[in-house]
N, C-alpha and C positions, 0 to 999 in steps of 0.2 A: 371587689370593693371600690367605692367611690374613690376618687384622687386626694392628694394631702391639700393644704391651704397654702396661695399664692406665698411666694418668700420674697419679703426688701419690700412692700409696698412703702413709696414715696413720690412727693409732687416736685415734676422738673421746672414747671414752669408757671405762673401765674399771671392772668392778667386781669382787666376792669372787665371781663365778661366772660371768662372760661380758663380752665386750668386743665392741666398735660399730668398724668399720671403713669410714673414704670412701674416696676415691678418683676422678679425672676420667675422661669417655670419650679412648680412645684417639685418636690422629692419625689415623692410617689404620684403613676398616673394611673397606674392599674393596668391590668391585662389588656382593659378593653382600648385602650389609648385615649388620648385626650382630644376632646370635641370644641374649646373653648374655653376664654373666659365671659362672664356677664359682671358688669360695673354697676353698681348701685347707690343712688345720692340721696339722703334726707337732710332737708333745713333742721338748722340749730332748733330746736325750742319742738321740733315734731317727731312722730315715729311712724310717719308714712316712707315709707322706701319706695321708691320706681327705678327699673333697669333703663337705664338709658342707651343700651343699644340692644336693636330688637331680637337680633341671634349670636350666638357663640362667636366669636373670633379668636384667632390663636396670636396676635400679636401682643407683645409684652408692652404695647405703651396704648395709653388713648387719651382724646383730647374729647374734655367735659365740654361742648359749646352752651350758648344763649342761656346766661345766669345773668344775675343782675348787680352790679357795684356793692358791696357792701353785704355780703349774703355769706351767712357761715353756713357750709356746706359737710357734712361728714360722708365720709366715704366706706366702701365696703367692695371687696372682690372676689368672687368663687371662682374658682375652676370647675367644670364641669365634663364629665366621659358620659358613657352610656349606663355606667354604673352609679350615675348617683350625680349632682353636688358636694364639695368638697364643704369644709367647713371655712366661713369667709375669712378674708384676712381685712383688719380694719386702719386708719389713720388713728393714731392713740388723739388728736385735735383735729377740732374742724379746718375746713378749707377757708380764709377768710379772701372774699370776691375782689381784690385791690387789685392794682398795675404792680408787682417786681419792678422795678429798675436793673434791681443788682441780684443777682441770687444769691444768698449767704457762702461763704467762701472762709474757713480758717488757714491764716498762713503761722503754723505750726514753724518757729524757728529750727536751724538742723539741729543744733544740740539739744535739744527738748526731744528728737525724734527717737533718743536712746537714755536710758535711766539716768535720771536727776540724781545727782548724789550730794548731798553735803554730810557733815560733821554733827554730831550732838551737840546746841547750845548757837551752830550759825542761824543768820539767815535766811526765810528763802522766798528771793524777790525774784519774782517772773512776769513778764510782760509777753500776751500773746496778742499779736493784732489779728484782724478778721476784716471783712468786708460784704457790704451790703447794704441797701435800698429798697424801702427803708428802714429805718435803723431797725436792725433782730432784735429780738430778744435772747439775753447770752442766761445761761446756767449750768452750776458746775453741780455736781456728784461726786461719791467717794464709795464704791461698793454698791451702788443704786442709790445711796440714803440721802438726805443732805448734808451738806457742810458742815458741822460743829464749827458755829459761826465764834466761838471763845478760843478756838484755836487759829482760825483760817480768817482772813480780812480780804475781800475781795472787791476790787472797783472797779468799775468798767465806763467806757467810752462810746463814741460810737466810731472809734476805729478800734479800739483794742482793749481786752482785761488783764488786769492786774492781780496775782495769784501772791500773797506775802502772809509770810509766819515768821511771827520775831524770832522766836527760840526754838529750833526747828528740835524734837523730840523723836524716838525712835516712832513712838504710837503714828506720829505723822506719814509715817511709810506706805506705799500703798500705790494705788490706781485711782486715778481722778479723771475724770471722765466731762469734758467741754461739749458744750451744746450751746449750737448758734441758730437759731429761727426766725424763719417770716411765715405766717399763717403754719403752712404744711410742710414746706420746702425748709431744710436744716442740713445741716453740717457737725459730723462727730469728730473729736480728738481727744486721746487718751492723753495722758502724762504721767510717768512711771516717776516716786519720789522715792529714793533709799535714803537714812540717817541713819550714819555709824558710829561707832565710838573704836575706842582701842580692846581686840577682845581680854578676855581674863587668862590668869597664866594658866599653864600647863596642872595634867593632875598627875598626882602618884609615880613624880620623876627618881626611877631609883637606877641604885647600879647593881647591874647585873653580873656583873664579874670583872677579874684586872690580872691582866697575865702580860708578861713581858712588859715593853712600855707602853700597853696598851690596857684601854678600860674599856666597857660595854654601857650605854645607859637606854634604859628603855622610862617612855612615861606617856599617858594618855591623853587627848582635844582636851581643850578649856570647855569649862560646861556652855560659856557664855562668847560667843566668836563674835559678838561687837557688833550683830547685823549684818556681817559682812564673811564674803570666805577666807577660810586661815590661808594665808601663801605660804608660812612656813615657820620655821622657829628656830631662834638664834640661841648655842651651844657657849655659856661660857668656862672659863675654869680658874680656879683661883689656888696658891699654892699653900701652904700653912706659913712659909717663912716671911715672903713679902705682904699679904694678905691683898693683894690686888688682882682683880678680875677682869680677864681678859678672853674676847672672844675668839673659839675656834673654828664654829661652823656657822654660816649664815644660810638664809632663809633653805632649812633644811625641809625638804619636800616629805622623809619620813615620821615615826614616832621612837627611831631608836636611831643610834648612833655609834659608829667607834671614834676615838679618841686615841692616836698613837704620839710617838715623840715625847713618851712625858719621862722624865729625866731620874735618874734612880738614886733613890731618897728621900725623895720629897712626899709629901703627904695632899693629896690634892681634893678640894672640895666642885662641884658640878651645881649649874643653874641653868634654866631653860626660858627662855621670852616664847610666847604666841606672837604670830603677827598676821593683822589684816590691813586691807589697800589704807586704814588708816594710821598704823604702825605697830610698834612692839604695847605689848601689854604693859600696864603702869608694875607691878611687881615682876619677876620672876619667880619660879618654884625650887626653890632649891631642894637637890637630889638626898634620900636619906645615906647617912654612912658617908663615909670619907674613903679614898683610896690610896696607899700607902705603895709606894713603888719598891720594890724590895733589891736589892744585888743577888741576882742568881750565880749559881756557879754549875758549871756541867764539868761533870767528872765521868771519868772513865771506868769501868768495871772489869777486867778482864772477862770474859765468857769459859767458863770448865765447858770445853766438850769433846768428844772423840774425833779422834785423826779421820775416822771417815767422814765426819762433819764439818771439816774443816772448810771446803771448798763452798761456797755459794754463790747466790744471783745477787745483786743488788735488790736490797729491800729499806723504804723508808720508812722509821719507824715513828719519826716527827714529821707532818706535814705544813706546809707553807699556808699562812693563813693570812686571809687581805687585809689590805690595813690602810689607813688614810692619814695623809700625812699633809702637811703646811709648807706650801714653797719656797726652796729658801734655807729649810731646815735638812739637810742631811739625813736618812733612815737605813734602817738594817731589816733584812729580809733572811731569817733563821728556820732551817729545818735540819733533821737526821736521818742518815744514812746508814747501813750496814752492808755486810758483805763482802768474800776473799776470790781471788784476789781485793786488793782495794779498788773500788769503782772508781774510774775517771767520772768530775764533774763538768758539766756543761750548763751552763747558765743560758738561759733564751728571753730575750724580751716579745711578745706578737709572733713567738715561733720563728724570728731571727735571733742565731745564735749573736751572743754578746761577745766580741774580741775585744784586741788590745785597746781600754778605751778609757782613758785619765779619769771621765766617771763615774767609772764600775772598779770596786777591790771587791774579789773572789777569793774566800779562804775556806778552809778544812783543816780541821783541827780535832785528833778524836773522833772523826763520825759526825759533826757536829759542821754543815755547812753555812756560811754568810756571805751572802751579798750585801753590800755598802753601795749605796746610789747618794752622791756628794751634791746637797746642792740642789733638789731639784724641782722642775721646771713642770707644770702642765701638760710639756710634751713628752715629760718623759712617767708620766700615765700608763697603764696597759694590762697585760698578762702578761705576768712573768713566768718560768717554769726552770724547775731545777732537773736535770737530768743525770743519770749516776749509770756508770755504764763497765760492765767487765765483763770476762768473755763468756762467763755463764746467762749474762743476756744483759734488760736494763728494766729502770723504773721511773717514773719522773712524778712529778707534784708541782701544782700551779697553784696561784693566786692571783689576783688583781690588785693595783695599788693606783689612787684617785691622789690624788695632787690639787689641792683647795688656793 
């Protein structure tokens, strides 16, 4: 099959009696390889074509000579194998026959070279200079179309255009697309614009459970993320006696959360912010149902069993469940244990055991083990693990606890 059509036709050079044309080799050249291109010029106003060079060449530039001043010339270029001509690739405008001075040139400032971002309701004043002899012709696009000239005000120079929208609207978002010309010879620049607002709150924030001083909340994206990506969402809680709201967790990366340290008694209500790089959402969602922290009591049961029964392994029958807790505040890390002998406890923080350490109080009480960690600090973050150990063997149960 014949070769595809020339790719990037464009004019490097122009002068008062001949112009320079590049060009890339095609995609496809076919089995047979490629034997050339052939360049082809007709004046403006006619539809006689003549090749102006008289065999194939394989170089990607040619220089049009002996045209005359003032001469619109249109261009055309095939490729050509033994299989065929390709189908031509054309200049969208004529050649016009002048001197360049300057060839068109946009200097694209750097912060323009990465997404324009403002705010719903700013702003947006942009100045691009450019350069060239004599003066281009500048045009901008938005998706190929033109400008909605009731949105967008554009004035230009002949050093530089001016890009401004009073009230910059989400609709304004988008790919804008700068075009600077002389005859043939042009220059492209994109400009990427985002307008954000604050996205909408969270949806369907409820609680999912409340055990110990601990709650669960799950809740799903804002329909409406503001244009922009959610970084995260801010956790408050508020309690029934003070009626005041205060945050637990910031820019939280999931859609559910735990909630520990909450004080036994109290009745606590939950809300949730969206946030994107423009900030928290104007409402929160607040969470269905209220959580009601209760005083538990752990009591003892004796166990009925026979004398041959007596003897056991250690076996946990509560395990240690992670919890996230606020710097600063004091927490307790609870599970159960059984088993006769009675198992010695060992406590380990990253799988070093915990000693003597004003930090840590280690009790057992009933089967019913705690760790108390006083006070703490980010560093003292990790995996914990309870270990319960008697001579018929051992058992252990881990958790992780985050430090906000």
């Amino acid at each position: 099959e014949p070769p595809s059509s020339p790719l990037a036709l464009a004019v490097e050079e122009v002068t008062e009696n001949s112009f320079t044309l590049t060009w890339r080799a095609p995609e496809r050249t076919g089995k047979a390889g490629l034997d050339g291109y052939v360049v082809e010029i007709c004046k403006d106003g006619s539809s006689d074509w003549k090749a102006v060079n008289q065999e194939p060449f394989l170089s990607t530039r040619y220089t049009v000579p002996n045209l005359s001043s003032g001469d619109k010339i249109h261009v055309r270029v095939t490729a050509v194998s033994a299989s065929g001509a390709s189908a031509p690739a054309r200049l969208e405008q004529p050649v016009l026959i002048r001197e360049i001075l300057q060839l068109p040139k946009i200097r694209m400032p750097r912060h323009l070279r990465e997404t324009y971002v403002r705010r719903v309701g700013d702003a947006v004043n942009i100045m691009i200079p450019f350069q060239g002899k004599p003066q281009p012709e500048v045009t901008w696009t938005k998706g190929e179309q033109p400008l909605d000239t009731s949105r967008v005000n554009i004035r230009t120079t002949a050093k530089d255009t001016i890009f401004y929208i009073r009230q910059a609207q989400r609709e304004d978002s988008g790919q804008y697309q700068l075009t600077v010309r002389i005859n043939g010879a042009e220059d492209k620049a994109t400009l990427h614009i985002q307008v954000v607002e604050p996205p909408g709150p969270p949806q369907n924030v409820k609680l999912v459970d409340v055990w110990g001083f601990n709650v669960a909340l799950e809740w799903s994206p804002p329909v409406d993320n503001g244009n922009a990506e959610i970084k995260g969402y801010r956790v408050q809680k508020s309690d029934k006696k003070s009626g005041k709201w205060f945050t637990v967790l910031e820019r939280c990366s999931r859609t559910s959360c735990t909630i520990s340290d909450l004080i036994i008694g109290n009745t606590y209500s939950f809300r949730v912010f969206s946030e994107n790089s423009c900030g928290l959402s104007e409402s929160a969602a607040v969470a269905s149902g209220v959580a009601h922290v209760e005083k538990t009591k752990t009591t003892y049961q004796p166990e009925k069993i026979r004398q041959r029964d007596m003897l056991e392994p250690p076996k946990f029958t509560q395990p240690l469940t992670d919890r996230t807790t606020t710097r600063g505040y004091s927490t307790h890390l609870f599970c159960s244990v059984r088993g006769f002998p009675q198992p010695k406890i060992i406590w380990l923080k990253n799988q070093m055991e915990i000693r003597e350490d004003p930090k840590y109080i280690a009790m057992i009480e009933q089967g019913v083990c705690s760790l108390e960690i006083r006070k703490p600090s980010p560093f003292d973050g990790g995996v914990y693990t309870c270990k319960a150990v008697n001579p018929l063997g051992e058992a252990s149960v881990d958790c992780r606890l985050d430090v906000k």
